[in-house]
N, C-alpha and C positions, 0 to 999 in steps of 0.2 A: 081405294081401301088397301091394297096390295099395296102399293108404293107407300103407304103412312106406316104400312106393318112392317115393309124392308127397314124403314127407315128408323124406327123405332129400337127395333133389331141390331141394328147397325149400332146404335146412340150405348144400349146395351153391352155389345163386346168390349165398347172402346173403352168404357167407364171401366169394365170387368179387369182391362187389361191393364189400366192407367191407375186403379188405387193399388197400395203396397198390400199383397198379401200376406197372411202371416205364417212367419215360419217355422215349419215341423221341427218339433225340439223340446229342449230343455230350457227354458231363459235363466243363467244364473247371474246373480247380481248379489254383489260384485263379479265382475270376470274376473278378477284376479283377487288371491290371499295376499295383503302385505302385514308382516307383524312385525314388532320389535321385543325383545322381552329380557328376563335374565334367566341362564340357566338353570335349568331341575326345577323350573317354576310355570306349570302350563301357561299358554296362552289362550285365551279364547278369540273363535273368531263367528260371524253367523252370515249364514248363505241365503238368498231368498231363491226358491224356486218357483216357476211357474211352468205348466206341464201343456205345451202350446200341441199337443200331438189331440187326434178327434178321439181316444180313446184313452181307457183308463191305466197307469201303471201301477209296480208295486215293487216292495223292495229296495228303494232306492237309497243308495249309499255310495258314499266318496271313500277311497282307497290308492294306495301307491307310495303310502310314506309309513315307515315303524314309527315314528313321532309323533303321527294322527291319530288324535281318538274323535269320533264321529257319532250324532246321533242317525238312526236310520229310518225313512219315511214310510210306513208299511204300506200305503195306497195314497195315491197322487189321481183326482179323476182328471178329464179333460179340464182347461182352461182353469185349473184352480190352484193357489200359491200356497206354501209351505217353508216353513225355517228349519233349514238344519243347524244346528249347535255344533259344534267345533272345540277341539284344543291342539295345539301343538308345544310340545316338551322335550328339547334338547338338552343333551348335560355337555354340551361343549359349547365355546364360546367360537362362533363362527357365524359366517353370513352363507345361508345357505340357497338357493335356488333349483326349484324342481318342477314337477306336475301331476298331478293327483286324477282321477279317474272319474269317474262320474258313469255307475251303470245302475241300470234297472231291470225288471222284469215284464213281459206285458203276456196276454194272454193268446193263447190260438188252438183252435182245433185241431185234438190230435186221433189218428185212428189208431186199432188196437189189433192186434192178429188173436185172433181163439188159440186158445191151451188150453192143455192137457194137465187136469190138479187129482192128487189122489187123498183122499180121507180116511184115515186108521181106525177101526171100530178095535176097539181098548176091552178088557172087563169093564171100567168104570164110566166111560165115557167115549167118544167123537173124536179124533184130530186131526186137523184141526174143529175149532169148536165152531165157527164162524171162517166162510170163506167168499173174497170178492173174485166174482170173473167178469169176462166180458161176454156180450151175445154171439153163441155160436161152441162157446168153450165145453168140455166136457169135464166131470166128475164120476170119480173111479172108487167106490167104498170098498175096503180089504179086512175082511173077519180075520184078525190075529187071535181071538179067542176059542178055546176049545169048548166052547157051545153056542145055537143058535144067537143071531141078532140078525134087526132088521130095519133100512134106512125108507122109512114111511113118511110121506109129505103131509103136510096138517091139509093142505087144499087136494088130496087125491091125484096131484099133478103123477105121482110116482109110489112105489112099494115093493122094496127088493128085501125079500127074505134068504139069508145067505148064513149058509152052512159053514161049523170051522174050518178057516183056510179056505174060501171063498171069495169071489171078487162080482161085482155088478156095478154098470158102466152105464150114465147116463150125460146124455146133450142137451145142452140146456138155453134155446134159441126163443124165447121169452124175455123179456126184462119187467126184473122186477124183486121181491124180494122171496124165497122161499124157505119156509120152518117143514123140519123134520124130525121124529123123534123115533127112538127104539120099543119095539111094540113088549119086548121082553124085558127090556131092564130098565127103560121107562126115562135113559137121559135124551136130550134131544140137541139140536145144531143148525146152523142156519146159512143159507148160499142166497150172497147177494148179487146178480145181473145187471150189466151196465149196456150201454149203445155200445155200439164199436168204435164211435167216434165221440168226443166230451173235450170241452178246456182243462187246459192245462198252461199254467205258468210257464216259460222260459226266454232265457237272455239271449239278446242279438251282440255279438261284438262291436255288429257296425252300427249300431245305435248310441254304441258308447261317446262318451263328450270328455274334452279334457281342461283344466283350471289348472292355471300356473300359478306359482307361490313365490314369495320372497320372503326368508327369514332371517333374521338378524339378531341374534343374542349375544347378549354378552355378564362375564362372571358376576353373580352377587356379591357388590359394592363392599367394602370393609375399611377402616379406617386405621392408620398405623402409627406411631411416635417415635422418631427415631434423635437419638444423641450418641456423642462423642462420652464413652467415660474416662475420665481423668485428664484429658487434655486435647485440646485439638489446633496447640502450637508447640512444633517439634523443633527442636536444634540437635543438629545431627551431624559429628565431623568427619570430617573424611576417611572412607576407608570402613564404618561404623555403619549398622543400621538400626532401627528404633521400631519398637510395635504399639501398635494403636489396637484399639476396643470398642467395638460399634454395637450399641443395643438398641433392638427393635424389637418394637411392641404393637402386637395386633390389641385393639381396644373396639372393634366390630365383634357383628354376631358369626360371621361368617370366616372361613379359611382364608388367608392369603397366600395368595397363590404366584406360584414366579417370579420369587424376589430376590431381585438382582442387583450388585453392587459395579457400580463402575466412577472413574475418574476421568475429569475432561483433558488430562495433560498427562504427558510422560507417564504412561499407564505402566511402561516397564520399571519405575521405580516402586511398584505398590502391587502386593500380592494380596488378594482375600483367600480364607483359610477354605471357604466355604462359597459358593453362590448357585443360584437359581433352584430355591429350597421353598417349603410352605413355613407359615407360621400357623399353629390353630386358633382358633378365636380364644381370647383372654391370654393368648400365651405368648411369652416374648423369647426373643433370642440373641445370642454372644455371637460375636462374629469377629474374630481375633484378624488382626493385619499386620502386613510387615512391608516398611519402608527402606525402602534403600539405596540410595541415590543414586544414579550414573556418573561420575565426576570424569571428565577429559580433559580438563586446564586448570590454570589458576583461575579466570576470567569467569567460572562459574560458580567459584567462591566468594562469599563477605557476600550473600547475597538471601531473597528472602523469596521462595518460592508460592505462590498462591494456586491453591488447587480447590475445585468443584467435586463434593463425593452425590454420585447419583444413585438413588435407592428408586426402582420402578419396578413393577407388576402386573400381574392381569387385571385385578380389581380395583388397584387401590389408585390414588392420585398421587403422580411422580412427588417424591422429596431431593430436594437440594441440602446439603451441609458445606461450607466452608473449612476450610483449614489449611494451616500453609508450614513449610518447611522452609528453616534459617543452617545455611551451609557456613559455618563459619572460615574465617580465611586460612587457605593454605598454601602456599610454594612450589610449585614444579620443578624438582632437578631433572629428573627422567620421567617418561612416559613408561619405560620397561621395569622391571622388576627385576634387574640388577641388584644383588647386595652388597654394601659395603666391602666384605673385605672379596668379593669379586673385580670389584670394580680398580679395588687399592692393589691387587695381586696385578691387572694389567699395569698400572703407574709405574709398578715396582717393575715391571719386566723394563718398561720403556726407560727407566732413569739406570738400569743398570747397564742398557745398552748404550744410554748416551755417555755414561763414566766409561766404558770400553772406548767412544772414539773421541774422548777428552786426554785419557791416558795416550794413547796414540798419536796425536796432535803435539801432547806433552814432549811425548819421546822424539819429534823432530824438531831436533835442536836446528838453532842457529847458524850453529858451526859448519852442519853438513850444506844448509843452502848457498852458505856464506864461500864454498869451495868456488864456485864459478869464479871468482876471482883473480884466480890463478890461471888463466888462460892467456894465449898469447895476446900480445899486443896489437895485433894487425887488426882484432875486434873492437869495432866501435864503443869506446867509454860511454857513452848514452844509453845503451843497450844493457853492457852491465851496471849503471847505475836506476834503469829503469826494474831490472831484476829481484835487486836491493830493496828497491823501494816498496815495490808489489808483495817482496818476502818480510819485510818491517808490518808493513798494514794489516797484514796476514795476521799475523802472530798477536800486533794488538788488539784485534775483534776477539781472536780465540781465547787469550787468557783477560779479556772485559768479562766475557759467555763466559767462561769457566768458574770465575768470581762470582757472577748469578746464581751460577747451578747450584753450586753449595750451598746458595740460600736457599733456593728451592728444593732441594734434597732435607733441611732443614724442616722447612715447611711439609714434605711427605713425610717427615719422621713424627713429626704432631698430627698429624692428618693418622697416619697409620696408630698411633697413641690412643687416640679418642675413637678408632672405631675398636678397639680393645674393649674401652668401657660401653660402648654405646654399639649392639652389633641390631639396630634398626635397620628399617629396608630406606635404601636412597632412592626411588622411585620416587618419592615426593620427603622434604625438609618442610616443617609448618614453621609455621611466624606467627604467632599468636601472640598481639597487645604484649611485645616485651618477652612474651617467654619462650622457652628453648636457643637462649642468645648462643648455645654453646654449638647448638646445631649451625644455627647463621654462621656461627666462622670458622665451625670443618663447610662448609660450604663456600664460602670464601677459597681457603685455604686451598681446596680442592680447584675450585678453578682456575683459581691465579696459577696453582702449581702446572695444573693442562694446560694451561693456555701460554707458557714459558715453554713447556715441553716443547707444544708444534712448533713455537721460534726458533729453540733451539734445534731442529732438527733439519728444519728449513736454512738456519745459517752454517750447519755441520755440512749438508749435503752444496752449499754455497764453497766453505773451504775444500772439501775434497777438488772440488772444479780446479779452484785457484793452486791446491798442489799439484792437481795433474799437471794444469798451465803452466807452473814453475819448472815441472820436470822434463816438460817437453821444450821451454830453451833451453836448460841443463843439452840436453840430446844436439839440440841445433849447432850451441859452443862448441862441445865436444866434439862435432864433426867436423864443425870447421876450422876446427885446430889438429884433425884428424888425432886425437885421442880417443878410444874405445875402451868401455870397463869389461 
């Protein structure tokens, strides 16, 4: 019989030990809050509780967020489930992540220490009128009046007659409740007596439970219409800028919010006057722009630019517009901003410098090279017919050059003319379909005129060579005919 009982026993723990017990606590379900919502527009959410603990709670309420509003469970018994109600209410458009609190109250005995209460006898009355102690505590009645009273029990527990400006001091180690009245002036009061020990409600921290959230809101949706006024194809010439007019219309119930204008290309051509602004609901807005091209060659003119305008926000669904800028053709003379009569003031230095080593050139005659001649005989005739020759060829390059120049100094005097009437900046000459021909040929004129300058100055510093060269067999002759000048 022992051995069926061990065994029995035994069957017992192992069962005990092998099914899941359940666990002291809170069951919430869902474990976690996820919402999605649009801001300044609660959300609801609902919690299921179940109160897995062998006794009863109270008070139960979730906390840990300014966003939350929560209904609260005032008693939860053992094993019994409850809904809490829920909202969460953000005014900003964010995804948020947090965790919220989850505490209660439960009950437990608590003991009390006796005290010491005192009660005022008044002309009119007791104060207090009504008083709670606990068993053990004492009561102290104080005559503030200047005639007889007396604090008399309705059960004869007590009966203290007290003189004005009198006191009687009573302990009161009973529970229960006690009525007394004044035998002279007929008010009466009451002292109610507790155990030393009774329940009492209070919170355990480490009972507390916690629930994670995920919120995700985002702005109240609006709808907006956006167009080009007057035109949304620009020709714009060089040097020139041109302004555009974008109107945008909120046609939702709602604000739009963070509206933002952008361009997908060369953004530094394109200013807005204004961005990342509200529109109110029904109301529309002007948004002035200014275009203005970048231009750094020819090669980016006679050309048709295509640009993307991007209008995006918190609320609303991105808009696209199209629109394109036409650079008409223009000419690069200079990249600098050099002005004509700058530029004609250098010419001018350079062609007067070149008539200085024309006159010069001029002024050596024939005659004087032509002296070598007269040297003695003993000098090889090859020699000074080589002299000869070098000094012939000489002189025909310089007055062929010289004959040029005049033309070209011709040409700088019409060139220097027309920037008279015309004092435009030469940084860039345009050619537009036939017009401005007048410009094309000071532009001509202009370079043909430079571009003789450098030859000439390159064949100037070519004869300087060839007269040193001539002067220096002059030198050779001379010595070797031992003549010295």
């Amino acid at each position: 019989m022992l051995k069926k009982t061990t065994i029995l026993l035994s069957i017992m723990i192992i069962f005990a030990l092998t099914v899941p017990q359940a666990k002291a606590g809170i069951t919430i379900n869902p474990s976690s809050i996820n919402i999605a919502g649009l801001t300044n527009i609660p959300s609801a959410f609902t919690l299921n509780l179940t109160n897995n603990y062998n006794y009863t709670v109270f008070d139960i309420k979730l906390s840990g967020s300014d966003k939350l509003t929560t209904t609260t469970i005032n008693i939860l018994q053992a094993n019994e489930s409850k809904l809490v109600m829920g909202t969460f209410k953000n005014n900003l458009s964010e995804n948020l992540d947090g965790s919220l609190t989850l505490s209660f109250n439960k009950l437990t005995l608590t003991d009390t220490t006796p005290t010491a209460n005192t009660i005022l006898i008044t002309p009119s009355q007791y104060n207090p009128l009504f008083l709670n102690i606990s068993k053990g505590s004492t009561v102290t009645w104080n005559n503030t009046h200047d005639i007889f009273h007396s604090a008399t029990s309705n059960n004869g527990l007590f009966d203290y007659q007290l003189a004005p400006n009198t006191t009687a001091t009573h302990t009161f180690n009973t529970i229960g409740v006690f009525s007394y009245h004044d035998t002279f002036m007929g008010f009466y009061g009451s002292i109610q007596v507790f155990n030393q020990s009774f329940l009492t409600k209070i919170h355990e921290p480490s009972l507390d439970q916690q629930i994670t959230y995920h919120l995700v809101t985002v702005e109240n949706p609006t709808v907006i219409e956006s167009s080009f006024i007057s035109t949304k194809e620009f020709t714009i010439p060089f040097k020139t800028q041109s302004e555009g007019l974008v109107k945008i219309k909120n046609v939702g119930n709602v604000s739009a919010i963070e509206v933002k204008l952008s361009v997908n290309a060369k953004t530094d051509w394109i200013t807005f006057s204004k961005n990342a602004f509200q529109i109110d609901a029904g109301q529309e807005s002007y948004i002035p722009f200014t275009i203005k091209p970048a231009i750094a060659s020819s090669s980016e003119t006679n050309k048709t630019y295509n640009f993307t305008m991007t209008i995006q926000g918190g609320n609303f669904e991105l808009q696209t517009m199209p629109f394109s800028v036409s650079i008409p053709y223009e000419m690069f003379v200079f990249t600098t901003q050099t002005s004509t009569d700058e530029l004609l003031d250098l010419l001018l230095k350079a062609s007067e410098l070149a008539r200085m080593y024309n006159m010069t050139l001029q002024n050596l005659s024939m005659e004087s090279c032509e002296q070598v001649t007269d040297i003695l005989v003993n000098f090889s005739q090859e020699d000074v017919l080589a002299l000869k020759t070098d000094t012939s060829k000489m002189f025909t390059v310089i007055h062929g050059l010289a004959s040029k120049f005049d033309n070209v100094m011709l040409k700088v005097d019409r060139l220097q003319a027309l920037s008279e009437n015309n004092n435009a900046s030469i940084s860039m000459v345009g050619v537009q379909g036939g017009e401005n021909a007048e410009k094309l040929d000071t532009m001509s004129v202009f370079w043909w005129a430079l571009l003789t300058l450098i030859v000439l100055a390159v064949v100037l510093s070519a004869s300087f060579f060839m007269i040193r060269k001539i002067s220096k067999k002059k030198e050779i002759f001379k010595r070797r005919s031992g003549v010295i000048e």
